[in-house]
C-alpha positions as CSV (number, residue, x, y, z in Angstrom):
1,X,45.5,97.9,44.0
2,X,45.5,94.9,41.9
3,X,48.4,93.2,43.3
4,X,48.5,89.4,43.6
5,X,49.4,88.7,47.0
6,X,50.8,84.8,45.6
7,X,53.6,83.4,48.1
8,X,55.4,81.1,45.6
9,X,59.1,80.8,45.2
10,X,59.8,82.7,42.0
11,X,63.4,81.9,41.6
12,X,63.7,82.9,44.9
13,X,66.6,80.5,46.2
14,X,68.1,80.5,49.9
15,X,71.0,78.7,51.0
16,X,73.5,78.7,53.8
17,X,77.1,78.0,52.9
18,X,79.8,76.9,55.8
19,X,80.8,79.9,55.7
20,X,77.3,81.6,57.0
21,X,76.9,83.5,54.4
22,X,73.0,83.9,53.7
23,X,72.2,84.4,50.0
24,X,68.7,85.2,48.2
25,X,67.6,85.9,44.9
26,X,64.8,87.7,42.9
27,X,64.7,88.1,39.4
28,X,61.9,89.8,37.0
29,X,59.0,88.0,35.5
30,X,61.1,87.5,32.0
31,X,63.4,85.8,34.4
32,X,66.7,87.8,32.5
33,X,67.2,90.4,35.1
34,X,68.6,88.9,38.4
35,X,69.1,90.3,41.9
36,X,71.7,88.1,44.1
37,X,70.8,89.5,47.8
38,X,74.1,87.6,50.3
39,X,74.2,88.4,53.8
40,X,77.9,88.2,55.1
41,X,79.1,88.1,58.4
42,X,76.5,90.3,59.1
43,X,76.7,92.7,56.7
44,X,74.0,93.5,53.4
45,X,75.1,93.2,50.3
46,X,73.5,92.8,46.6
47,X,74.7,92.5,43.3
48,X,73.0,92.8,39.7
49,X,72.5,90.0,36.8
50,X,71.4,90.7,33.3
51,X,71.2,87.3,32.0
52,X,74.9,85.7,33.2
53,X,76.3,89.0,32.4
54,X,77.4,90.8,36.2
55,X,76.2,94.4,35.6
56,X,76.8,95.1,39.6
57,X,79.2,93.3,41.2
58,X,78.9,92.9,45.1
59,X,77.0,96.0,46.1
60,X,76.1,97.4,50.4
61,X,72.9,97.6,51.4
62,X,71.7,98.8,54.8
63,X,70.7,102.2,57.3
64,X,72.7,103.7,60.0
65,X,70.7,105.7,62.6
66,X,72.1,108.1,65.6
67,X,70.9,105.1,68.0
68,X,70.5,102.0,66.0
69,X,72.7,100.6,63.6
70,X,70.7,98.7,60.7
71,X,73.8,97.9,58.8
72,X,76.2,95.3,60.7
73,X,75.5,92.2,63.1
74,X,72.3,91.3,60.9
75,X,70.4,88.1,60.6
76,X,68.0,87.3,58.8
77,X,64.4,86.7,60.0
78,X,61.7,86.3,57.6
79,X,60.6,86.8,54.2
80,X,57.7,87.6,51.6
81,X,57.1,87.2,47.9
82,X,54.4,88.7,45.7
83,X,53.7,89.5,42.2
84,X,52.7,92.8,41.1
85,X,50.4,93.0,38.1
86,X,49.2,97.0,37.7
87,X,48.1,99.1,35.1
88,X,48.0,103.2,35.5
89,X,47.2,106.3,33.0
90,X,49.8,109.2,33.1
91,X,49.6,111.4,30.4
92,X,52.4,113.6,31.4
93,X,55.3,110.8,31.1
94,X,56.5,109.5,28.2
95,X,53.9,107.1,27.9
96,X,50.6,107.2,29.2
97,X,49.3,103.8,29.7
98,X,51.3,101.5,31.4
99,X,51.2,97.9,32.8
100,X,54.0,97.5,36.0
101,X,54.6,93.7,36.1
102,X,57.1,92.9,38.7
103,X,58.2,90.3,41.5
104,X,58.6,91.7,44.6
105,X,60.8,90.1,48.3
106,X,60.3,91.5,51.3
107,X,63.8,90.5,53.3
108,X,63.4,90.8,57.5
109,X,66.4,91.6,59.2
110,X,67.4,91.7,63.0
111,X,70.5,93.1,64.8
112,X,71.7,92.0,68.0
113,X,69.4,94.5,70.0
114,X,66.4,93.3,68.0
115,X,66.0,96.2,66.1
116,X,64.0,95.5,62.2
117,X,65.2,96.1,58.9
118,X,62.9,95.3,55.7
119,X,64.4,95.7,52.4
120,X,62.1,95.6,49.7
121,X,62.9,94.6,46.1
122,X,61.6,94.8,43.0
123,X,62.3,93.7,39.8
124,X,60.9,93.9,36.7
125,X,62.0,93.4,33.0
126,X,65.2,95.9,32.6
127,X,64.2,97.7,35.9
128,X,65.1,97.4,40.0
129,X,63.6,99.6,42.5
130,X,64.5,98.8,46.5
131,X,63.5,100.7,49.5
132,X,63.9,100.1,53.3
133,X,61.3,99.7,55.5
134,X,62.0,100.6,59.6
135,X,58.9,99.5,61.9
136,X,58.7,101.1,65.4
137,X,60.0,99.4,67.6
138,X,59.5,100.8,71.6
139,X,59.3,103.9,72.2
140,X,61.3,106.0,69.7
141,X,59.3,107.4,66.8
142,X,61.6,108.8,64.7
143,X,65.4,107.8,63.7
144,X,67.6,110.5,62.6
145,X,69.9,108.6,59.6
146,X,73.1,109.2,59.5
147,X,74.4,107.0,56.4
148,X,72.3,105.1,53.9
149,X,75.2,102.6,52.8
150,X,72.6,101.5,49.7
151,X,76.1,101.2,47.0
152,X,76.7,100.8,43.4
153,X,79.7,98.8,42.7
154,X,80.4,98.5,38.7
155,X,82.8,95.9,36.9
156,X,86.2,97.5,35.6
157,X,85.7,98.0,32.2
158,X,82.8,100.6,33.1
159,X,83.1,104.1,31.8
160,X,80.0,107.1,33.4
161,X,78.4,109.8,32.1
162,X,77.9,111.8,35.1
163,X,77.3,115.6,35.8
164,X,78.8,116.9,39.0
165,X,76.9,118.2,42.1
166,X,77.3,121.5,43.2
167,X,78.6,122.5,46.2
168,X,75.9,124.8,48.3
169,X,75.7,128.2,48.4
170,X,78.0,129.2,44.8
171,X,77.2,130.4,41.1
172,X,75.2,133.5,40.1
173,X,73.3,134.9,43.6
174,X,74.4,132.5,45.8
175,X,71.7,129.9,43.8
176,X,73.5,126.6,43.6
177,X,73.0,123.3,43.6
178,X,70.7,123.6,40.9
179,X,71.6,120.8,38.6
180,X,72.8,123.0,36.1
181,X,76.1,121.5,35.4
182,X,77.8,120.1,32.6
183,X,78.6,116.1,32.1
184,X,81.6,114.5,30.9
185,X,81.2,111.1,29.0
186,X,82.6,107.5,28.7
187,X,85.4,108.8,31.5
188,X,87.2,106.3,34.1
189,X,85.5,105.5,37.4
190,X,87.2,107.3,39.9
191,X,88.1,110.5,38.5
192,X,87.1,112.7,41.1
193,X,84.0,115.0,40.3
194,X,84.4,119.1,39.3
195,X,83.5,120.0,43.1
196,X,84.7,116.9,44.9
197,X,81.1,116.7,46.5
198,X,79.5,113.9,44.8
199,X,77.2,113.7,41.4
200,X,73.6,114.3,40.6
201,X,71.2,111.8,39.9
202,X,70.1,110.3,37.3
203,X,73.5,108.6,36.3
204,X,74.5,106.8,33.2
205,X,76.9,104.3,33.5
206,X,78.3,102.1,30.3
207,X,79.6,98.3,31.4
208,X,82.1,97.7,28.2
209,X,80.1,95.4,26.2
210,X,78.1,94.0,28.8
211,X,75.1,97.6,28.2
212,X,74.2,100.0,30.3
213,X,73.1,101.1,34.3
214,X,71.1,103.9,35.0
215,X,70.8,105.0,38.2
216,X,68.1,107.4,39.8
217,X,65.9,107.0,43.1
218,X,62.1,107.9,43.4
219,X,59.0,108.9,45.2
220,X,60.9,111.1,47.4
221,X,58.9,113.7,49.3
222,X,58.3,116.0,52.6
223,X,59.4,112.2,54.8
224,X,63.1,112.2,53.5
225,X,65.5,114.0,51.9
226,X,67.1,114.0,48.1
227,X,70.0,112.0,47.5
228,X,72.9,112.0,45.3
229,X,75.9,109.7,44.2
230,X,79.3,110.1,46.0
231,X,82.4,110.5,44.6
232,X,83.6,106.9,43.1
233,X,86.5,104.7,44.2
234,X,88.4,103.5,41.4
235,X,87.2,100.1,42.0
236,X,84.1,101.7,40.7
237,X,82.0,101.9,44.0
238,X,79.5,104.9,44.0
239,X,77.1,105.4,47.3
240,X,74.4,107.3,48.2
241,X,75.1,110.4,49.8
242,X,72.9,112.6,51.7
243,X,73.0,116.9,50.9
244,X,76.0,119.3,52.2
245,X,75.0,121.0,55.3
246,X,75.7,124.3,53.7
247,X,72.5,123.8,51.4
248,X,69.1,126.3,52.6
249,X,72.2,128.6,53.8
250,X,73.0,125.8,56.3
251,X,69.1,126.0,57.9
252,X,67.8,122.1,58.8
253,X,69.6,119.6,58.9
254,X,71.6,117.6,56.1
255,X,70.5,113.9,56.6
256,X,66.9,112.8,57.2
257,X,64.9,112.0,60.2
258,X,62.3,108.5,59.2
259,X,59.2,109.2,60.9
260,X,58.6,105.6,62.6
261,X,57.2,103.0,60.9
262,X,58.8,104.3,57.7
263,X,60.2,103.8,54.7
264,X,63.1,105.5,52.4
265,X,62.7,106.7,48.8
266,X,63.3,103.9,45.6
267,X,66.8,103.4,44.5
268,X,66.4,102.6,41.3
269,X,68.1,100.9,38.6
270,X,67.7,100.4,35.0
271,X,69.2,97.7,32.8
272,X,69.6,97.0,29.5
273,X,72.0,95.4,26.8
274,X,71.4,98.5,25.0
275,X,70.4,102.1,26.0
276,X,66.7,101.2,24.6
277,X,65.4,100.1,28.4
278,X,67.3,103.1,29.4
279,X,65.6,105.5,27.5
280,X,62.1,103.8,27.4
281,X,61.9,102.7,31.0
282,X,58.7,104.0,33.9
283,X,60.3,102.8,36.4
284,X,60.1,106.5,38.2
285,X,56.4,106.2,38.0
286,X,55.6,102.6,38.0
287,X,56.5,102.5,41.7
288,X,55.5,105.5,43.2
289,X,51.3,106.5,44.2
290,X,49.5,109.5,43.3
291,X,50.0,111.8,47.1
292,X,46.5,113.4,46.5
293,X,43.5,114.0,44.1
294,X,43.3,116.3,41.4
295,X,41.1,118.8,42.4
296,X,40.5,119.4,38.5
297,X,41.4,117.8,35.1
298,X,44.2,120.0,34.3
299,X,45.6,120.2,30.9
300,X,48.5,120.7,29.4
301,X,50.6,122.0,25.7
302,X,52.8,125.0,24.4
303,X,53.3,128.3,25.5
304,X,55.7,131.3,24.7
305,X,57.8,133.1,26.9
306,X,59.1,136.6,26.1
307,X,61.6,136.4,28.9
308,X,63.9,133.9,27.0
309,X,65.2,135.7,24.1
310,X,63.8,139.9,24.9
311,X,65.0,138.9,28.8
312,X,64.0,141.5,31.8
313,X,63.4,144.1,29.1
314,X,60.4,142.4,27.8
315,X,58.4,142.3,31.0
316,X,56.0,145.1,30.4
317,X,52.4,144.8,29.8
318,X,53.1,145.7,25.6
319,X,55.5,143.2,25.1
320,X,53.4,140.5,27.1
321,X,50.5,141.3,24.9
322,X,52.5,140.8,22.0
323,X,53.6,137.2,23.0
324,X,49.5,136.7,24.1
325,X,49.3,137.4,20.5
326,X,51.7,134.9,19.2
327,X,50.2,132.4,21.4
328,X,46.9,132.8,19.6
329,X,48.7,132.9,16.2
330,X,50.3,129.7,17.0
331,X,47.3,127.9,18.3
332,X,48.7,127.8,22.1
333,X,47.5,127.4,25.3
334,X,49.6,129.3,27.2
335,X,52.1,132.3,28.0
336,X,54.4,132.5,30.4
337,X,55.1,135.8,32.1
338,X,58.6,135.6,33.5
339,X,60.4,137.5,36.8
340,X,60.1,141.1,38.3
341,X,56.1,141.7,37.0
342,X,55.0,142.7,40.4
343,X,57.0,145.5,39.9
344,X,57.2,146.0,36.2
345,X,53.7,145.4,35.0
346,X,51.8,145.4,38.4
347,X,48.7,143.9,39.7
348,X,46.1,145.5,38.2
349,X,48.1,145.2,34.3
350,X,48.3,141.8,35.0
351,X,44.9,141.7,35.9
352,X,43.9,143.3,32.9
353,X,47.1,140.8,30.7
354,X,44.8,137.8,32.0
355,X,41.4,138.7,30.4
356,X,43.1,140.2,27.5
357,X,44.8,136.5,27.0
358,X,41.3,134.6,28.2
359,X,39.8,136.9,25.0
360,X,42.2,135.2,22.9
361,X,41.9,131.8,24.0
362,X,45.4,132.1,26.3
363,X,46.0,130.9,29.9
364,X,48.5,132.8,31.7
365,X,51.3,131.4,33.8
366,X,53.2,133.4,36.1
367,X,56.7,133.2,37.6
368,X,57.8,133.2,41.1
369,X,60.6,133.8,42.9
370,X,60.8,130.8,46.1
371,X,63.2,132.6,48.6
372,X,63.0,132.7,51.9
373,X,66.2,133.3,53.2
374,X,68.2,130.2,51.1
375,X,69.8,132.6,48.0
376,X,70.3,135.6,47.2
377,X,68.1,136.1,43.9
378,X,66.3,139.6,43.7
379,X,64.1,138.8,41.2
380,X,60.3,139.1,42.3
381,X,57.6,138.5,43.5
382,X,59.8,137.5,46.6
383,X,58.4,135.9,49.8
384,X,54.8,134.7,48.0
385,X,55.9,130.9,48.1
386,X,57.9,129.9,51.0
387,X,55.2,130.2,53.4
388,X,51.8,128.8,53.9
389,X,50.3,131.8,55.1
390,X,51.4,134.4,52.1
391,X,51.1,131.4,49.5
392,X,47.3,130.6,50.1
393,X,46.6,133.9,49.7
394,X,48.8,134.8,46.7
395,X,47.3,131.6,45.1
396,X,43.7,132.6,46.1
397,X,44.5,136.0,43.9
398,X,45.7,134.1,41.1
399,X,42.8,131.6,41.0
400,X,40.8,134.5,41.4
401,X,42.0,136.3,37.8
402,X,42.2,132.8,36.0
403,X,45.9,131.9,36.3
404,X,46.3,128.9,35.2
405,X,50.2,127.7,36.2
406,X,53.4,129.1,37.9
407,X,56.7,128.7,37.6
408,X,58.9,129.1,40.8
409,X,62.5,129.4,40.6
410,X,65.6,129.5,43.1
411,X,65.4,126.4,45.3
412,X,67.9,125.6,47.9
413,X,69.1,122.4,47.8
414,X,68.0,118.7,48.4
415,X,67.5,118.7,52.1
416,X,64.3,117.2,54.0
417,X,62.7,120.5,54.2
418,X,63.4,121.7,50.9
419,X,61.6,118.8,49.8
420,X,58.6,119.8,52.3
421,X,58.4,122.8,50.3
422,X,58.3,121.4,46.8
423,X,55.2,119.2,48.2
424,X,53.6,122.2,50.1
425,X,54.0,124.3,47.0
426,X,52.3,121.7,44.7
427,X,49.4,120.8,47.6
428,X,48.5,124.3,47.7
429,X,48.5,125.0,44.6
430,X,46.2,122.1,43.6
431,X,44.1,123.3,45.9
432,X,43.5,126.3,44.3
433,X,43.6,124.4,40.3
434,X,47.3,125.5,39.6
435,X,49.5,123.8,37.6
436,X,52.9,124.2,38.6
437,X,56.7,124.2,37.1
438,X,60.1,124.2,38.9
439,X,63.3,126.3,38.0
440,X,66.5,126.5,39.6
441,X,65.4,123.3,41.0
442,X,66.3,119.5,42.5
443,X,65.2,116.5,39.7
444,X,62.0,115.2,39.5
445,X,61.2,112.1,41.6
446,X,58.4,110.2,40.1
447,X,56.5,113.9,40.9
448,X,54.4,113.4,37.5
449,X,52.3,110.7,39.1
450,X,52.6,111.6,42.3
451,X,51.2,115.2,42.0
452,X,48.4,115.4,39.5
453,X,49.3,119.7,39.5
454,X,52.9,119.1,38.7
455,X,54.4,120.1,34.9
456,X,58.5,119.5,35.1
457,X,61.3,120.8,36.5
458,X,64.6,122.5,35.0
459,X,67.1,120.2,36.5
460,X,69.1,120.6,33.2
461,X,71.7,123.4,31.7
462,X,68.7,124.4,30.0
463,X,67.9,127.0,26.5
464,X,68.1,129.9,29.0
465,X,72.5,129.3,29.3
466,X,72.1,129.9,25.2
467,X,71.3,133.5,25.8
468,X,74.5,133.6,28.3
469,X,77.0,132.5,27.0
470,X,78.8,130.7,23.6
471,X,79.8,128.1,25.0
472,X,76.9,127.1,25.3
473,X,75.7,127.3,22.2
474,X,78.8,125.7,20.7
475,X,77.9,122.5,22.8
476,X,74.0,122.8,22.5
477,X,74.6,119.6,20.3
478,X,76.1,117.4,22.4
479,X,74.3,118.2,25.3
480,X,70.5,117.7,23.6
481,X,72.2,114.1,22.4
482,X,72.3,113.4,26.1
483,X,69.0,114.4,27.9
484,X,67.1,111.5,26.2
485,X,69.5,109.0,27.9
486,X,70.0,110.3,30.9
487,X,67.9,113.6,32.8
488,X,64.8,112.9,30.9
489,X,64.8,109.2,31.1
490,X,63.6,109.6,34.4
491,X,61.5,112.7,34.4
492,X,59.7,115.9,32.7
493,X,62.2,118.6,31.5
494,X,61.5,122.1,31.3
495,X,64.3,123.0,29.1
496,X,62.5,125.7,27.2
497,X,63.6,124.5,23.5
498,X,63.3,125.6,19.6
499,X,65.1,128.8,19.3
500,X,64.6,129.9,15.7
501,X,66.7,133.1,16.2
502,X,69.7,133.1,14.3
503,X,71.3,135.3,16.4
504,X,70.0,135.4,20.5
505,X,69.0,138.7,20.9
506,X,65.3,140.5,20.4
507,X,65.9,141.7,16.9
508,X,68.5,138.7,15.6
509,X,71.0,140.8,15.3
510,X,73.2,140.1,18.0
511,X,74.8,138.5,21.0
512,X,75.8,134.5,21.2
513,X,75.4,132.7,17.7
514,X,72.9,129.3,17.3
515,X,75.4,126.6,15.8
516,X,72.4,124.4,15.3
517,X,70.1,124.0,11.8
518,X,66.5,125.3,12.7
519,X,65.5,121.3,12.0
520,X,67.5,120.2,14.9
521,X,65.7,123.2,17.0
522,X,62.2,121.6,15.9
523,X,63.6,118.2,16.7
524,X,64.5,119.2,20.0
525,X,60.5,119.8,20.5
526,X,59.9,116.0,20.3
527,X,63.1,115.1,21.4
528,X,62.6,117.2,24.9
529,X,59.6,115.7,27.0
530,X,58.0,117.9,29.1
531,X,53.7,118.1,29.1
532,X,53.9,122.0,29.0
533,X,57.0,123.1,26.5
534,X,57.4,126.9,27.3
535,X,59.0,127.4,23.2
536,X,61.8,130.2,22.5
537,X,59.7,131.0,19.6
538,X,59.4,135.0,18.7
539,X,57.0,137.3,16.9
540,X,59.4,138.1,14.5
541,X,60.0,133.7,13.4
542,X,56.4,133.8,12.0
543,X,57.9,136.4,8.7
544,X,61.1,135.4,8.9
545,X,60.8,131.4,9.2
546,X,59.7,129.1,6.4
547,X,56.0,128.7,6.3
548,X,56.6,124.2,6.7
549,X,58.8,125.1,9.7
550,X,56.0,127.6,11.3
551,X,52.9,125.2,10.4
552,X,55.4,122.0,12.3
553,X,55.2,124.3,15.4
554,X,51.9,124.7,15.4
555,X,50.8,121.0,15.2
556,X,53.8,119.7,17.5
557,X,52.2,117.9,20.5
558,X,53.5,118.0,24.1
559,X,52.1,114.9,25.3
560,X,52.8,111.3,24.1
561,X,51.2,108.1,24.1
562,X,54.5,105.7,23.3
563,X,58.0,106.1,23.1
564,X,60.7,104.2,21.4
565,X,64.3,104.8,20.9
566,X,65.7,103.9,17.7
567,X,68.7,104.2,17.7
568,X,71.6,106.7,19.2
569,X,74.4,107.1,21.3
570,X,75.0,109.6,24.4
571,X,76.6,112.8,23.4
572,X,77.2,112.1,19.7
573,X,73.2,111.5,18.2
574,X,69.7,109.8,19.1
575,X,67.2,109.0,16.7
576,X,63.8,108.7,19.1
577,X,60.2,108.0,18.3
578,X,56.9,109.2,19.9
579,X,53.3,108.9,19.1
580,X,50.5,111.2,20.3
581,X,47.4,109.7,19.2
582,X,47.7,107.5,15.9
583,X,50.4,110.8,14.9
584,X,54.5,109.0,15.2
585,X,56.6,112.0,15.1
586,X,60.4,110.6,15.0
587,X,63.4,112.8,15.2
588,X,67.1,112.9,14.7
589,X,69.9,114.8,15.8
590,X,73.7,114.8,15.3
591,X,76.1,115.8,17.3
592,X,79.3,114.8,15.9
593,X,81.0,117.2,13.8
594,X,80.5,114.9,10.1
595,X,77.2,114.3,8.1
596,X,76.3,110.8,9.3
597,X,73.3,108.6,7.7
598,X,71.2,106.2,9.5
599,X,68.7,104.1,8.4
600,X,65.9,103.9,10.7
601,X,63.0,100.8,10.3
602,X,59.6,102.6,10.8
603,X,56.7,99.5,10.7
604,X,54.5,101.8,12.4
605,X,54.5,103.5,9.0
606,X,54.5,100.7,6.8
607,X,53.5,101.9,3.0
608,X,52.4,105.3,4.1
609,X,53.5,108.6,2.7
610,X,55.2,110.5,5.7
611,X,56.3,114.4,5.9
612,X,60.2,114.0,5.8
613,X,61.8,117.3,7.2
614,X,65.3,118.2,6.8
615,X,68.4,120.1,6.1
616,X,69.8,120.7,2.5
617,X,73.6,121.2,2.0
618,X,73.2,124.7,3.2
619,X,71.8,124.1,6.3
620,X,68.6,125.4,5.2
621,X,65.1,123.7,6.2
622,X,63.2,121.5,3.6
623,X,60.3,119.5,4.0
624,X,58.8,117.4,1.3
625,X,56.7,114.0,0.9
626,X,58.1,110.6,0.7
627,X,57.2,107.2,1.5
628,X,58.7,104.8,3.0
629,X,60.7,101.7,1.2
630,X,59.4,98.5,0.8
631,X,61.1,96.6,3.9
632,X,59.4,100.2,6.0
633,X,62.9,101.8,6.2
634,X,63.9,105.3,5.6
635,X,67.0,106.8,5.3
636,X,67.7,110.2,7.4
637,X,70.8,112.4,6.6
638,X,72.2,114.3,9.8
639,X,74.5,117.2,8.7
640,X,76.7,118.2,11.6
641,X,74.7,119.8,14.4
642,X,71.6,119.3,12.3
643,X,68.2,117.0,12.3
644,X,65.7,114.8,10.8
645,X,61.9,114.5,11.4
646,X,59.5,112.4,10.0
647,X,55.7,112.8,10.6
648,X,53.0,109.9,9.9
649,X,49.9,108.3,10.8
């Protein structure tokens, strides 16, 4: 890698007061982000800097094992410095080349027995990522942890955005936690969570008029388990916190074991002023290493999925072929055939529903069920996916007909070897040139660069809850105005968007009512990042839709080059720009229940004519030419629970 191993003082400052209190610092190569690292009557403890502005005030750091405590009676021993200088090409993030500049320190650590503690940090412009490193030391080869103590302590004034963690083992077929639940915004610190068992990462927090913190980790895999954030204190301290033991129906244990030497996952931490670092920040990626080659150059775009608005109903070979068919209307690479096909459609029709599709110029993705013994989801094919044995082989079959993808649904939690599944699932299946997709699922932990195979995950109370219930739909809104600041800030989301059914049933006639104009559905396309977007689209959208909003869908990319937030604010509108190629595609939504106007600066787009689409006072779509005004700003209108898009090169 083309790190410069350079052992220079970077602001890195060390000092020993009369009170023997230890204190180090690091900040990023801009030198505005700061991290204050004190050691305190032998305790661990860091704190956060955005210019003078305290974003984290004195924050715990350190590991508890069943034998060795790593987080009291330290010293310190020895330390390291490096810059990092890296460049890498992802093309299924949000933007795919990237240059990672960053300062790293490498802090030694001894307790009173002798036993080592590294604590790595790095900082780069807006972003923090830390780890811990344990070397072996003796004989023991493994350390079962009992408490990461790695802490987020906020100022007062700081209000979250959060969405609770469910407890294991609740919700629809025994299927939870499967980060399907709803946030609340700007509340107090403190106020305990809907299940009193903690909060799902990534989480937003808002530091008055100091900016923003969001919080995540990364690069976690088969060595560790997922984390989440405690329940707060109202002096606005949030901890890690490992999964309930009740999670995989209480099989394996809750907190991981560290194969020796090891390391953790990256906490990270994003910083900004303004929510423009926290939208635009790689910090899940720009830290993590791909696990494994690809064992071909996959590729990626839109698909349609019959499953979504015609549900179980639809899966039977005739209704597949007719959403083949709409694929190769709308110039797609994909369809997506949803759950119970082994029984419904069969073997041999699916067979047959693969070379009808390859005909057309269509991959087919198939869904599976993961369970195991974890839930209680009948849906099938069952028992393909949680073993290695029946997984090879199923995969084998698949590669054998020209599948191209799966999407397997119903995970069991967070725990270590839930997490050893997710890996195994993606290993094999890159084996056998398969992309995959998560459903019912943990969040993505810098798995885009990791696995070359992997698509997105669902992690989100995704298009699927529109079909279920009203509520839903009444807050479809102010949920999408969140996802861009929050859940996919840090990774791909397989949300399924851009519903063009009025009403969501098969024949738009019935069932829960779409609040949203059909501009905010196509702005959700852009809006939502995901390299495969499996679209609600229908047959029936292609007579019944405008011809400008038909032709938008076929043209809409799935992967992006750059991306830049505009301007926005969580849960009432975001106004977000992405370029595929020399193509920007910016959209707008609105959330809050007035018509708001916001002028957007567009240089990229400076004196060209740009396709403006919109809504008209009756919530219809429009589309028409305009360019832009002389000082390259444009004006968007935003009815309630409508959009903007504007589309130039």
């Amino acid at each position: 890698m083309p790190y410069k191993d350079i052992f220079i003082g970077f602001l890195l400052v060390i000092c020993v007061s009369k009170s023997y209190a230890q204190d180090l610092s690091i900040s990023s190569p801009d030198e505005k982000l700061t991290v204050k690292i004190s050691l305190d009557q032998g305790k661990l403890f860091y704190s956060v800097l955005l210019g003078n502005l305290e974003m984290l005030e004195k924050s715990p750091l350190g590991l508890r094992g069943s034998q060795v405590d790593l987080s009291t009676n330290l010293r310190l021993s020895g330390k390291t410095s490096r810059q990092i200088d890296e460049n890498y090409t992802e093309p299924k993030i949000k933007k795919s080349k990237v240059r990672y500049q960053a300062n790293e320190l490498v802090v030694q650590f001894e307790n009173g027995k002798k036993n080592k503690l590294e604590v790595v940090f790095r900082v780069s412009n807006n972003d923090i990522a830390f780890r811990y490193q344990v070397p072996q030391i003796g004989e023991p080869a493994n350390m079962i942890i009992e408490e990461e103590l790695s802490g987020y302590n906020f100022p007062a004034i700081t209000t979250t955005f959060l969405t609770p963690q469910a407890p294991p083992m609740i919700g629809w077929m025994k299927t939870k936690p499967s980060y399907e639940e709803e946030y609340t915004v700007d509340q107090e610190m403190g106020t305990p969570s809907k299940y009193g068992v903690g909060y799902t990462f990534p989480a937003l927090f808002h530091v008055g008029n100091k900016g923003w913190v969001l919080v995540s980790e990364t690069g976690v895999n088969a060595s560790y388990s997922g984390g989440k954030l405690s329940e707060g204190t109202k002096d606005g301290l949030y901890t890690l916190a490992f999964p309930e033991a009740g999670e995989n129906n209480g099989i394996g244990r809750a907190n991981p074991t560290l194969a020796l030497p090891g390391h953790t996952p990256w906490r990270t931490i994003t910083v900004g002023n303004t929510l423009k670092p926290i939208v635009e920040t790689t910090i899940p990626f720009d830290v993590v290493e791909p696990a494994y080659e690809a064992s071909k150059t996959y590729t990626f775009g839109r698909s349609t999925w019959s499953w979504l608005l015609w549900q179980d109903g639809s899966i039977n070979f005739e209704d597949q072929k007719k959403f083949v068919d709409l694929s190769a209307n709308m110039g797609y690479e994909f369809v997506l055939v949803d759950n119970w096909w082994d029984t419904r459609i069969g073997r041999d029709k699916i067979e047959q529903l693969a070379a009808y599709s390859k005909d057309k110029g269509v991959s087919v993705c198939l869904w599976y069920n993961s369970n195991g013994f974890w839930n209680d989801a009948p849906q099938g094919p069952k028992n393909k996916m949680n073993t290695a044995i029946a997984r090879k082989k199923e995969m084998a079959w698949m590669q054998s007909i020209g599948i191209k993808g799966i999407k397997v649904d119903f995970f069991g939690g967070d725990k270590q070897e839930t997490m050893k599944l997710y890996e195994d699932i993606l290993s094999d299946a890159n084996t056998y040139g398969l992309t995959v997709i998560f459903h019912g699922c943990t969040l993505p932990r810098g798995w885009e660069r990791m696995y070359p195979n992997f698509v997105g995950s669902e992690a989100v109370l995704a298009s699927e809850n529109l079909i279920f219930t009203q509520h839903a739909n009444d807050k479809e809104a102010f949920n999408a105005t969140l996802h861009p600041f929050i859940r996919n800030a840090v990774g791909a989301m397989d949300f399924g968007p851009v519903l063009l059914n009025k009403r969501h049933n098969q024949d738009n006639n019935g069932g829960m009512i779409r609040k949203t104009t059909e501009t905010f559905q196509l702005a959700t396309a852009i809006l939502f990042q995901t390299p495969v977007q499996n679209f609600g689209i229908t047959p029936n959208n292609l007579n019944e839709m405008p011809d400008h909003v038909i032709d938008f869908m076929k043209k809409v990319p799935t992967t992006w080059d750059e991306t830049v937030l505009l301007d926005g604010y969580p849960g009432k509108y975001c106004v977000l720009a992405r370029r595929h190629g020399d193509t920007w595609y910016i959209a707008g939504i609105n959330a809050e229940q007035r018509e708001k106007t916001i002028t957007v600066s567009l240089p990229m787009l400076a004196d060209k004519e740009v396709m403006l689409y919109t809504d008209d006072q009756t919530k219809q779509p429009k589309a028409n030419k305009v360019r832009l005004q002389k000082n390259n700003q444009i004006k968007l209108t935003l009815l309630a629970n409508g959009g903007a898009i504007v589309v130039g090169k």
